[in-house]
VOBA-1610 file (N, C-alpha, C; in pm, whole numbers, padded with zeros to 5 digits, always signed):
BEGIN
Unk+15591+18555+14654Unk+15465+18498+14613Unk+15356+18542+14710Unk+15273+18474+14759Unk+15181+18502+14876Unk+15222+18497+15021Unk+15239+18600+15080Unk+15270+18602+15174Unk+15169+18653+15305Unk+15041+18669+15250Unk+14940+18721+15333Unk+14792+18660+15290Unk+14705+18588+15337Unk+14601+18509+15353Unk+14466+18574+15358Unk+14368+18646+15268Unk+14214+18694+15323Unk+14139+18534+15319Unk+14075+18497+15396Unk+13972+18378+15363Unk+13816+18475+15474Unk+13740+18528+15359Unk+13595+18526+15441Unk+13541+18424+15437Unk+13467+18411+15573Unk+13391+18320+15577Unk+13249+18365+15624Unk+13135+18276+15589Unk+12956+18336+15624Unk+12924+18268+15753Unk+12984+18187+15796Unk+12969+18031+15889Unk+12899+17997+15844Unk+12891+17947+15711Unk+12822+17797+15667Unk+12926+17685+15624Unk+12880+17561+15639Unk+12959+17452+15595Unk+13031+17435+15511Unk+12925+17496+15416Unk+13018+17515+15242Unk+13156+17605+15269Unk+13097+17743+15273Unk+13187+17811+15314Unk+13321+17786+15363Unk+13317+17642+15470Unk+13437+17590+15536Unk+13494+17488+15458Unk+13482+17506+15305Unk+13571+17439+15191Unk+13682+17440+15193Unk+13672+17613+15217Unk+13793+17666+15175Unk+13898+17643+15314Unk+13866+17609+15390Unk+13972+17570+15474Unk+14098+17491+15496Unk+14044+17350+15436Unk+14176+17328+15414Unk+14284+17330+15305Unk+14220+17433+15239Unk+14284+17500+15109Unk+14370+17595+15133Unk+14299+17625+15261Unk+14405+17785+15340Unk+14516+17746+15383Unk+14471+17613+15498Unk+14541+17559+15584Unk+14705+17488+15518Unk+14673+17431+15397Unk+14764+17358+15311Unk+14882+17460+15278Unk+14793+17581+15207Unk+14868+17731+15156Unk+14960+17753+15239Unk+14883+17772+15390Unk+14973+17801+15481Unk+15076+17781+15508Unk+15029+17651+15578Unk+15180+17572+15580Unk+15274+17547+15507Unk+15261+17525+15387Unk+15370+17528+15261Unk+15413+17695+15273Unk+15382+17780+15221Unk+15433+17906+15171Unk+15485+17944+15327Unk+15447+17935+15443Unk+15463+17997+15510Unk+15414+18166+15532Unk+15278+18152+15502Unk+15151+18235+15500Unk+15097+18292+15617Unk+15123+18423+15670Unk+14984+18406+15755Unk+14817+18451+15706Unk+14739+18438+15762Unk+14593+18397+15704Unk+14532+18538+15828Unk+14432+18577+15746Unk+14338+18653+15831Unk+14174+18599+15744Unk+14128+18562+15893Unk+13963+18560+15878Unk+13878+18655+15849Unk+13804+18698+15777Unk+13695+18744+15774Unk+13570+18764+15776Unk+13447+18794+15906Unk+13329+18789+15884Unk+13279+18938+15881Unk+13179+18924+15751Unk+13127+19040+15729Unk+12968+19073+15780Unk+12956+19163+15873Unk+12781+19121+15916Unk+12689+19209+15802Unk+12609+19125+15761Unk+12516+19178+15651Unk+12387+19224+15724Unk+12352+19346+15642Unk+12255+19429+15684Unk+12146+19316+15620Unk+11990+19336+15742Unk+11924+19266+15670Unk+11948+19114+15654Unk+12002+19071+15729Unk+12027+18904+15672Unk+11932+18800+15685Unk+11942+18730+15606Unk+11845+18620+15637Unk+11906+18524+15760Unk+11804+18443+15829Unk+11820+18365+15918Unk+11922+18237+15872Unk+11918+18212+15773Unk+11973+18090+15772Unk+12071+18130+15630Unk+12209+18100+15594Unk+12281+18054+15477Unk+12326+17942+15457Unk+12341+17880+15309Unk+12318+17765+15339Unk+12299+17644+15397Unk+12198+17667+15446Unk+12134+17591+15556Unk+12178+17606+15695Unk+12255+17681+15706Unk+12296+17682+15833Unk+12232+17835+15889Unk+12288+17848+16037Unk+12175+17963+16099Unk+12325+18068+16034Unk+12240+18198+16013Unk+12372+18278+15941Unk+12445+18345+16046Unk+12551+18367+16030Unk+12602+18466+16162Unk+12570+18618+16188Unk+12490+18664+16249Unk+12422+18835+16244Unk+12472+18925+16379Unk+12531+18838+16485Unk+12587+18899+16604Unk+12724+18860+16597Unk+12796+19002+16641Unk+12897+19045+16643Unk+13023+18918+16711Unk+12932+18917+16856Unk+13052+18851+16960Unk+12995+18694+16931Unk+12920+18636+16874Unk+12916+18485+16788Unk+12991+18497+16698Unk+13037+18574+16581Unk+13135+18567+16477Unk+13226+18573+16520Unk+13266+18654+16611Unk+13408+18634+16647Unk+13443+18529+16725Unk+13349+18447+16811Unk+13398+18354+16875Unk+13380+18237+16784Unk+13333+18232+16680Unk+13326+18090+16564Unk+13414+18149+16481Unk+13469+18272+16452Unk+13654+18287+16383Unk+13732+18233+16469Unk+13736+18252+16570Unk+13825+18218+16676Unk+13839+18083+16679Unk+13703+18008+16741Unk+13738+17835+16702Unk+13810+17810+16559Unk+13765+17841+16458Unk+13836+17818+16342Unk+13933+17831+16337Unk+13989+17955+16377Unk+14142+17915+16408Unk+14257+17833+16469Unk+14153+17810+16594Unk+14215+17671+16605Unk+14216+17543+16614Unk+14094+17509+16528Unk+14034+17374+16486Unk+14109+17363+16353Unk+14110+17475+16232Unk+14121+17401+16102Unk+14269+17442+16078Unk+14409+17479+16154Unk+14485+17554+16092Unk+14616+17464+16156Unk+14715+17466+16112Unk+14844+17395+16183Unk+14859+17417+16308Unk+14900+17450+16459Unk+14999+17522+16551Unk+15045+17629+16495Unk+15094+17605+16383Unk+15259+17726+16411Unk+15207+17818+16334Unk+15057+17799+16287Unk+15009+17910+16181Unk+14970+18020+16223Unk+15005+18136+16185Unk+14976+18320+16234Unk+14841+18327+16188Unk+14758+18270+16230Unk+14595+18320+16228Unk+14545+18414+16305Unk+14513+18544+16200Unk+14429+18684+16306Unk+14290+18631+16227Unk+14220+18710+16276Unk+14019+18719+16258Unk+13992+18831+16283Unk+13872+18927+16229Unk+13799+19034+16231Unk+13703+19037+16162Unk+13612+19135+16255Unk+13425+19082+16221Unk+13460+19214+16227Unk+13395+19180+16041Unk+13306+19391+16021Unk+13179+19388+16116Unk+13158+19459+16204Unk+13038+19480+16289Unk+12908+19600+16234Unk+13005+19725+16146Unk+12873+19765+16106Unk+12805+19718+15965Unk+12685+19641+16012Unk+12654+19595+15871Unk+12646+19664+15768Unk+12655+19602+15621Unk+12685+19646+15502Unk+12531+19534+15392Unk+12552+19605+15362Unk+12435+19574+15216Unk+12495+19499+15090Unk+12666+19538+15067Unk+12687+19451+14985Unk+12848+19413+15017Unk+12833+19305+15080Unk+12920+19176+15144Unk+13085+19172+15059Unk+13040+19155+14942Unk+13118+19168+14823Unk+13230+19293+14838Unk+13172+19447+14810Unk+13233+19582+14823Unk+13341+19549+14933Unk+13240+19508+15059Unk+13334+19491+15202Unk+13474+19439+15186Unk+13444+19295+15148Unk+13590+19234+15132Unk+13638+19294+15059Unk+13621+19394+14919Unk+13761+19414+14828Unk+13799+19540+14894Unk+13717+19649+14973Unk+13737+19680+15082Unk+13826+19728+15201Unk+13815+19589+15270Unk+13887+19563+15348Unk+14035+19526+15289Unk+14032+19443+15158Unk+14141+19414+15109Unk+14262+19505+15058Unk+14208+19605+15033Unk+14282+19713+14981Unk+14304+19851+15060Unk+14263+19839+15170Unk+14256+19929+15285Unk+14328+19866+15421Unk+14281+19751+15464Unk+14334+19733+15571Unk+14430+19641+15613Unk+14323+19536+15508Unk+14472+19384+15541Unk+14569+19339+15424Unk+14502+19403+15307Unk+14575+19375+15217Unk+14689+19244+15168Unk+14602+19173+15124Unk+14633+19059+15113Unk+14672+19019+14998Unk+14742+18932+14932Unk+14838+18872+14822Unk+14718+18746+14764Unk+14640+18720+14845Unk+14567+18596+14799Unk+14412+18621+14888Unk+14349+18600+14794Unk+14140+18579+14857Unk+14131+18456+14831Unk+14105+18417+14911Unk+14024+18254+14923Unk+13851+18244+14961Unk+13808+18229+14821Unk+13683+18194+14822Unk+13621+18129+14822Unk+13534+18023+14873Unk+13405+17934+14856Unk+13294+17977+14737Unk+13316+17946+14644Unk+13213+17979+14531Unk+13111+17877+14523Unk+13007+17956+14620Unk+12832+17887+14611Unk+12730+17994+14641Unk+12649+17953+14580Unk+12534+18059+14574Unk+12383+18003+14649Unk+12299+18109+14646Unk+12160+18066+14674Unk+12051+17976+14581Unk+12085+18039+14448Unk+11992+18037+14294Unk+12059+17855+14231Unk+12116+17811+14250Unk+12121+17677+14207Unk+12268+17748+14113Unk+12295+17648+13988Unk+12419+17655+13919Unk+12439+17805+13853Unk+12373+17890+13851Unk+12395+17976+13763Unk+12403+18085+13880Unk+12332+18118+13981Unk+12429+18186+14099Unk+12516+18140+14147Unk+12579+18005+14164Unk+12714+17940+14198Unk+12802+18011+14105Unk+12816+18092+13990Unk+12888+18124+13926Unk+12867+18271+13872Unk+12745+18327+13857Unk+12727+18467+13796Unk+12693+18557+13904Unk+12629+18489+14011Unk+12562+18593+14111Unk+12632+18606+14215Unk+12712+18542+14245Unk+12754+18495+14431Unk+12844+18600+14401Unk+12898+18613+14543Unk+13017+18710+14622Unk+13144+18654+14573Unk+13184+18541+14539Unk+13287+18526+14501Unk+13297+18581+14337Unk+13220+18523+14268Unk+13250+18624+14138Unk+13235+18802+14162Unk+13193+18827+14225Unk+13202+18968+14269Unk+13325+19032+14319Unk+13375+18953+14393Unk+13490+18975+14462Unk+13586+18963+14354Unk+13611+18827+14298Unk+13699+18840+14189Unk+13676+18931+14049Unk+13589+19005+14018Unk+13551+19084+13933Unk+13601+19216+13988Unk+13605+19278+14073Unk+13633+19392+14128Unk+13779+19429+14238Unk+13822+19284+14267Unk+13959+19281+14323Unk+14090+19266+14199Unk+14190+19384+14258Unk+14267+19342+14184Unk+14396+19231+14213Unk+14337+19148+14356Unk+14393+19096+14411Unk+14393+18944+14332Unk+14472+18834+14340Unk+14440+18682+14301Unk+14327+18633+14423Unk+14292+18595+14305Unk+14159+18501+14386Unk+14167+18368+14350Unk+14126+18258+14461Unk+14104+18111+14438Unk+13993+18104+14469Unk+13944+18013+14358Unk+13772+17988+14404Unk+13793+17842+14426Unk+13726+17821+14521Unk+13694+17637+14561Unk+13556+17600+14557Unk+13570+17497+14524Unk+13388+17474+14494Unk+13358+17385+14658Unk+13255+17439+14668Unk+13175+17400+14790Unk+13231+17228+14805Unk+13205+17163+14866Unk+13182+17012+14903Unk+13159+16947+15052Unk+13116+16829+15079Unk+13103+16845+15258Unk+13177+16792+15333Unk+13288+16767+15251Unk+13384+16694+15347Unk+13544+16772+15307Unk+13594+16738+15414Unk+13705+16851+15452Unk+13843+16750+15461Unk+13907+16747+15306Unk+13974+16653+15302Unk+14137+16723+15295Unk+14209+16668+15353Unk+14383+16782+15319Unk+14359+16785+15187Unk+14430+16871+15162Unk+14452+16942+14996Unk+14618+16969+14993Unk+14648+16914+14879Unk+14776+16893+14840Unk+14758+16897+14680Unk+14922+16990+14627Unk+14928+17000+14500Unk+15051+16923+14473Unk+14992+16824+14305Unk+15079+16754+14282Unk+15105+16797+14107Unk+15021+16857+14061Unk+14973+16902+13906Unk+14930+16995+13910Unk+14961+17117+13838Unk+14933+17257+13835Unk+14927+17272+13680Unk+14784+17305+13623Unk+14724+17311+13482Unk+14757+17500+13490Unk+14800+17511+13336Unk+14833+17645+13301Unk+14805+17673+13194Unk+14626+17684+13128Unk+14606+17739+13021Unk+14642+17896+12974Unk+14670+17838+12875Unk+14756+17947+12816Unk+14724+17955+12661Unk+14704+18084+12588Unk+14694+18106+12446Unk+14813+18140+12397Unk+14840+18174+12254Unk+14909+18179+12194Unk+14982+18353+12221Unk+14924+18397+12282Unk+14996+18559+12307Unk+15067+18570+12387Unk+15160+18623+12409Unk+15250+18603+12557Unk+15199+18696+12642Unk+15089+18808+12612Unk+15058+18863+12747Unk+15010+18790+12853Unk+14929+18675+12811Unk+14892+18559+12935Unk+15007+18492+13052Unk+15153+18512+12961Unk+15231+18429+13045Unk+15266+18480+13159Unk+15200+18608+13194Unk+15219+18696+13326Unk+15168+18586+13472Unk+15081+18478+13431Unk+15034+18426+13513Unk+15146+18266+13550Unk+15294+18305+13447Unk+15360+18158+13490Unk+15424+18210+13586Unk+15502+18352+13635Unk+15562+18323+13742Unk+15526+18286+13859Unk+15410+18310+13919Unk+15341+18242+14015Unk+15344+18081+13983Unk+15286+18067+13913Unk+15306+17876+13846Unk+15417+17836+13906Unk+15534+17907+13901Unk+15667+17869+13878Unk+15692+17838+14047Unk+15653+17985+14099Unk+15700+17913+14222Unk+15589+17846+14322Unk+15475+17801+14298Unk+15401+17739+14351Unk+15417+17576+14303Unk+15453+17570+14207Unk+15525+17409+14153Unk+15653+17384+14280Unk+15748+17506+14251Unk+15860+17511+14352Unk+15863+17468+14482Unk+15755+17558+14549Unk+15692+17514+14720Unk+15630+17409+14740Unk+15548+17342+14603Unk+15497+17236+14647Unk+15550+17102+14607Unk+15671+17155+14503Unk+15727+17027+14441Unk+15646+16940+14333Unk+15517+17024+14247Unk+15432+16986+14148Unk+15510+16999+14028Unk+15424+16933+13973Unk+15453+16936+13794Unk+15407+17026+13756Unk+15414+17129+13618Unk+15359+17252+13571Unk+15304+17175+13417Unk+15189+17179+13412Unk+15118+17147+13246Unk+15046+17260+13205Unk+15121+17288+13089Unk+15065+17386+12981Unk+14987+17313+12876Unk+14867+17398+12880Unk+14754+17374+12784Unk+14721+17452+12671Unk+14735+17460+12532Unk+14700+17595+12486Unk+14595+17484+12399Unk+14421+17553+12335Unk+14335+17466+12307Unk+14303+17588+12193Unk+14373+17546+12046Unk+14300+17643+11943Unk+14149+17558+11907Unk+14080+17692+11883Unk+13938+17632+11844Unk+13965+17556+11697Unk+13801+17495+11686Unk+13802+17492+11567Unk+13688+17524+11454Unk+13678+17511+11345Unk+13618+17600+11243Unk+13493+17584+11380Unk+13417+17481+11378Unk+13322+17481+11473Unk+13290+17470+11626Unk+13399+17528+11668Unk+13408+17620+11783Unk+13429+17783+11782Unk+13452+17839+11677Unk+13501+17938+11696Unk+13346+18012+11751Unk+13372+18144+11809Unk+13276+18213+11833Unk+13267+18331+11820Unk+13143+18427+11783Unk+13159+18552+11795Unk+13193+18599+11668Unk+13269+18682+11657Unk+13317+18788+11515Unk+13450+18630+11422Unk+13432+18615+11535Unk+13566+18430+11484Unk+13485+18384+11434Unk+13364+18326+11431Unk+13297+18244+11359Unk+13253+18346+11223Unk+13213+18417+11239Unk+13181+18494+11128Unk+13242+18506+11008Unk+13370+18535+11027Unk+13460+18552+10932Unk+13493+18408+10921Unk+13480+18292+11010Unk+13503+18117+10945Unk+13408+18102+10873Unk+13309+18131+10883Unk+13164+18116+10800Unk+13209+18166+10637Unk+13304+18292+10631Unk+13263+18378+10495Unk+13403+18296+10450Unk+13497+18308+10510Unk+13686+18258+10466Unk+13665+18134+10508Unk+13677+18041+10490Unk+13734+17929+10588Unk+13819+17858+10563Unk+13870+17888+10425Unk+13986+17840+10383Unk+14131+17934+10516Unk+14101+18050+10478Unk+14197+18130+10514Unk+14164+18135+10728Unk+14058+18079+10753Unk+14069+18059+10883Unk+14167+17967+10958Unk+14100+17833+10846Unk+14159+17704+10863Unk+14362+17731+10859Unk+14372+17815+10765Unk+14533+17844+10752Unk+14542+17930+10902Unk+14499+18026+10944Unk+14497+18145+11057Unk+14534+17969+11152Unk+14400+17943+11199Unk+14424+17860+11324Unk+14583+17744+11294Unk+14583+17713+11193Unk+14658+17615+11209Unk+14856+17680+11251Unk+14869+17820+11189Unk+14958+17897+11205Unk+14991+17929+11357Unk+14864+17962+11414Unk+14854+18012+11523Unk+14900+17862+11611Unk+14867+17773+11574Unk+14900+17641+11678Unk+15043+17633+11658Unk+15107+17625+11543Unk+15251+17627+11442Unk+15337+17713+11613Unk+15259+17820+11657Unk+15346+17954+11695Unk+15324+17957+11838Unk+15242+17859+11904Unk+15201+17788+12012Unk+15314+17723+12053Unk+15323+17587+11958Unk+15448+17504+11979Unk+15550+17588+12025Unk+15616+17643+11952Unk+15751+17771+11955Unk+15765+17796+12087Unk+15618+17851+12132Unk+15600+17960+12275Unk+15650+17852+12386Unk+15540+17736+12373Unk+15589+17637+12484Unk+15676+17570+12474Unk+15749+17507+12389Unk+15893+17443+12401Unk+15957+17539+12490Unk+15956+17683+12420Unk+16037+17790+12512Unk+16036+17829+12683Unk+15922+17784+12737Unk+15850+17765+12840Unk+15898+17656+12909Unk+15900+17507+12833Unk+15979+17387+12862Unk+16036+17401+12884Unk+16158+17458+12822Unk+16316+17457+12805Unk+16370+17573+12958Unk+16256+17671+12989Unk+16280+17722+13073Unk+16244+17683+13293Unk+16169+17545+13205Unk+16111+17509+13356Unk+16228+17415+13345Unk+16251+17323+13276Unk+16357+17205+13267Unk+16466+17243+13339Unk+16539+17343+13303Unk+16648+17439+13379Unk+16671+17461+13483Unk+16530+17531+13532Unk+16522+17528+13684Unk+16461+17437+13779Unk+16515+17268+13689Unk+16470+17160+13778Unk+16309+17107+13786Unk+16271+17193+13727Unk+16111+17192+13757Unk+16062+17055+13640Unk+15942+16985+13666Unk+15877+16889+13580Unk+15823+16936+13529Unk+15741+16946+13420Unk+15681+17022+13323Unk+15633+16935+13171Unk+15521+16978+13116Unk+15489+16889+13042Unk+15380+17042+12914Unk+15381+16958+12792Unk+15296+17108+12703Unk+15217+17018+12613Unk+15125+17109+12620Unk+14992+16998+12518Unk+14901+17115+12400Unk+14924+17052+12310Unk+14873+17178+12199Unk+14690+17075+12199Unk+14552+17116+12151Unk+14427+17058+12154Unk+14376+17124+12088Unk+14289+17070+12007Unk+14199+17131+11930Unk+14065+17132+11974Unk+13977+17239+11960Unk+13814+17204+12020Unk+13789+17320+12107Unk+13688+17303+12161Unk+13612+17444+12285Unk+13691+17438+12380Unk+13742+17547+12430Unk+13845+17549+12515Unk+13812+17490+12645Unk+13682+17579+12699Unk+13624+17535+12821Unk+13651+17384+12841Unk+13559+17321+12758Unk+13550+17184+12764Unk+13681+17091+12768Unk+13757+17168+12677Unk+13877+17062+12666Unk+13977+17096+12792Unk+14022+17204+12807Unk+14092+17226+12941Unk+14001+17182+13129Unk+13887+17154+13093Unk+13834+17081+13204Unk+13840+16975+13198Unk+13823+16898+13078Unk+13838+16766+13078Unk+13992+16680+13059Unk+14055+16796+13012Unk+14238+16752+13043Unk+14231+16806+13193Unk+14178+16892+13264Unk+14267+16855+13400Unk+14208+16765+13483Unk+14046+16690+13454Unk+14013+16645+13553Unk+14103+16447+13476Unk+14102+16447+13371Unk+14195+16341+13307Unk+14323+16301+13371Unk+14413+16440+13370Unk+14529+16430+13435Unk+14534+16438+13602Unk+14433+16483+13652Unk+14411+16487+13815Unk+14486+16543+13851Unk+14464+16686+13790Unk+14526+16791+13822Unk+14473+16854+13931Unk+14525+16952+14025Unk+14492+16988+14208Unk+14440+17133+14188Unk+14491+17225+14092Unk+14518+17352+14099Unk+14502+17432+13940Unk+14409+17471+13893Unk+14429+17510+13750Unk+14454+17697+13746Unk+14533+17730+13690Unk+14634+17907+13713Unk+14533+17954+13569Unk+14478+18060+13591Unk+14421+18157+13463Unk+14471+18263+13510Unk+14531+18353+13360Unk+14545+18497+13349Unk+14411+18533+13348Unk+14392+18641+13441Unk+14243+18732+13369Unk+14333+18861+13383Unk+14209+18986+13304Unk+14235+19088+13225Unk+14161+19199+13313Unk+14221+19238+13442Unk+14262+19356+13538Unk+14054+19348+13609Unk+14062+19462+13624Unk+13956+19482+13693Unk+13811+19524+13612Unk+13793+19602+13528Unk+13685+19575+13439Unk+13669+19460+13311Unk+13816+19467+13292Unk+13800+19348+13200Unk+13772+19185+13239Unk+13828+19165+13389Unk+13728+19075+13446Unk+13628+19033+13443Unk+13589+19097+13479Unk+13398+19079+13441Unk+13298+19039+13319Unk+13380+19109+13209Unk+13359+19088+13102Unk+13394+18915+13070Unk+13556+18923+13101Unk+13617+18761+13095Unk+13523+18659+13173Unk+13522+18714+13270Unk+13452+18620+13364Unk+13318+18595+13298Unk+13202+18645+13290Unk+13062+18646+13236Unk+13083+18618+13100Unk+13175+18592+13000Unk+13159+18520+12889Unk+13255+18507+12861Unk+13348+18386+12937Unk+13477+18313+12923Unk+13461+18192+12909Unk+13639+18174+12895Unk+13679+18054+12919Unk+13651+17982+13055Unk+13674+18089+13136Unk+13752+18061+13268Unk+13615+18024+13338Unk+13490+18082+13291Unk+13338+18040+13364Unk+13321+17861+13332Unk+13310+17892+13177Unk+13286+17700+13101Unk+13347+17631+13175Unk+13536+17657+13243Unk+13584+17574+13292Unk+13480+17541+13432Unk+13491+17644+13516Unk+13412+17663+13641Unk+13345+17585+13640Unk+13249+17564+13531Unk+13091+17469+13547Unk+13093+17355+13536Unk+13260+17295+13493Unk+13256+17188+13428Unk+13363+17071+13521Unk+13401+17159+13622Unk+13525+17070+13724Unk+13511+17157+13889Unk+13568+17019+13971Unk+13600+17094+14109Unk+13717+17122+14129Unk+13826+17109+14020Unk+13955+17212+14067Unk+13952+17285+14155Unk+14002+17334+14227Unk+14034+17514+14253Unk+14068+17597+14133Unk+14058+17708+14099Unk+14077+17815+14002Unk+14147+17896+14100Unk+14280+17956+14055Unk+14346+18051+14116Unk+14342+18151+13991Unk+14309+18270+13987Unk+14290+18368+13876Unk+14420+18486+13947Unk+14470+18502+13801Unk+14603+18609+13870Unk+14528+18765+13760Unk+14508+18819+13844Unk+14517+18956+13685Unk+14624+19031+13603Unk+14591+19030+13539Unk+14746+19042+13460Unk+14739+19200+13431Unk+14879+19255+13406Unk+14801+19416+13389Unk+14801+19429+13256Unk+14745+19555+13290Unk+14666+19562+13117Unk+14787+19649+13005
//
């Protein structure tokens, strides 16, 4: 599973969300973690609200405290400050990720400058996860730095089995943490569908109404099979078929069930972007403080 840790950080507060998200990872998987500060060309004085980090031997000595303020003892924490600045922060980490430290997992703080709609379209973390082909977790900012523990692990899932590339991870992150695994699959309906889907509900809708209801029919099938396969290997597990906007309904079943951790397949490295900027996986974003762990699935 993950056996290697990127977490950049900007030294802002927000930023230090993601910490004890790392810290938790850690210790369970038995992870080591590497820090990252990237010095930006040009920076402004302050990120969110805080003074930004622009000298070399200050970043490394506020990685350094971090390491051993937010992390267990027994945790293998390295740190490294890109020193020659860069223009786009983003490039750096996927970068660094695929060149030097190469890591199994990015841990991101997803917050922006621009209010809700750079928290999600503009910032470095959608960048990063758009262009890495690495898993990314996004954590949403907050100001208090509470342990993080998984007890419920949400696994939307459609009716195709190319998505299920994203249960073996599920599988053993339920395993390490001793969580429950809930599968979600949410067919639209006549008035949700979208796009070239609505179109053809608009002209057929008899023959839609049959399409979706088949497609849920073949849902069931998939996840019993899924059940029957977590049950086996001891694991808790639970499957929920829903009708309605996906976004909405898979945010509002995990923040219902108080779920810790929600798992999305996305679709490799350009198709990311696409997914990401007019998905599911954004609606969810806007609509809960889960963590999002995104696995890419290959194409």
């Amino acid at each position: 599973m993950f056996k290697h840790i990127l977490v950049p950080l900007d030294g802002s507060k927000l930023a230090e969300s993601a910490l004890p998200v790392a810290a938790s990872l850690a210790k369970t998987l038995k992870a080591p973690v590497t820090l990252l500060h990237v010095i930006e060309q040009d920076a402004p004085e302050e990120v969110h609200r805080d003074r930004h980090l622009t000298d070399s031997a200050e970043a490394e000595a506020y990685l350094s405290g971090i390491a051993q303020a937010a992390f267990p003892p027994k945790t293998k924490v390295d740190w490294h400050v890109h020193t020659a600045a860069v223009t786009d922060v983003s490039r750096s980490i996927v970068d660094h990720s695929a060149d030097e430290f190469q890591p199994d997992l990015i841990l991101l703080c997803a917050h922006g400058n621009g209010g809700m709609h750079d928290l999600f379209f503009g910032n470095i973390a959608q960048q990063v996860a758009a262009a890495s082909g690495t898993p990314v977790m996004l954590i949403k900012p907050t100001e208090s730095q509470t342990p993080f523990k998984i007890k419920r692990i949400l696994i939307p899932l459609d009716n195709e089995s190319v998505h299920d590339e994203a249960i073996p991870i599920a599988k053993q992150m339920a395993k390490a943490f001793k969580a429950q695994l809930d599968l979600l699959c949410v067919i639209p309906t006549l008035g949700t569908l979208s796009g070239e889907a609505a179109a053809s509900g608009n002209l057929m809708p008899a023959t839609t109404t049959a399409y979706l209801d088949i497609t849920e029919e073949n849902a069931r099938e998939h996840f019993q099979a899924h059940l029957d396969e977590f049950h086996s290997m001891g694991l808790s597990a639970t499957a929920e078929i829903a009708r309605g906007d996906p976004a909405t309904i898979i945010a509002k079943t995990a923040d219902n069930n108080g779920e810790n951790l929600i798992i999305f397949g996305t679709h490799g490295r350009l198709g990311l972007d696409a997914f990401w900027n007019r998905s599911v996986t954004a609606g969810v974003a806007r609509r809960t403080q889960i963590p999002l762990l995104l696995i890419p699935l290959s194409e």
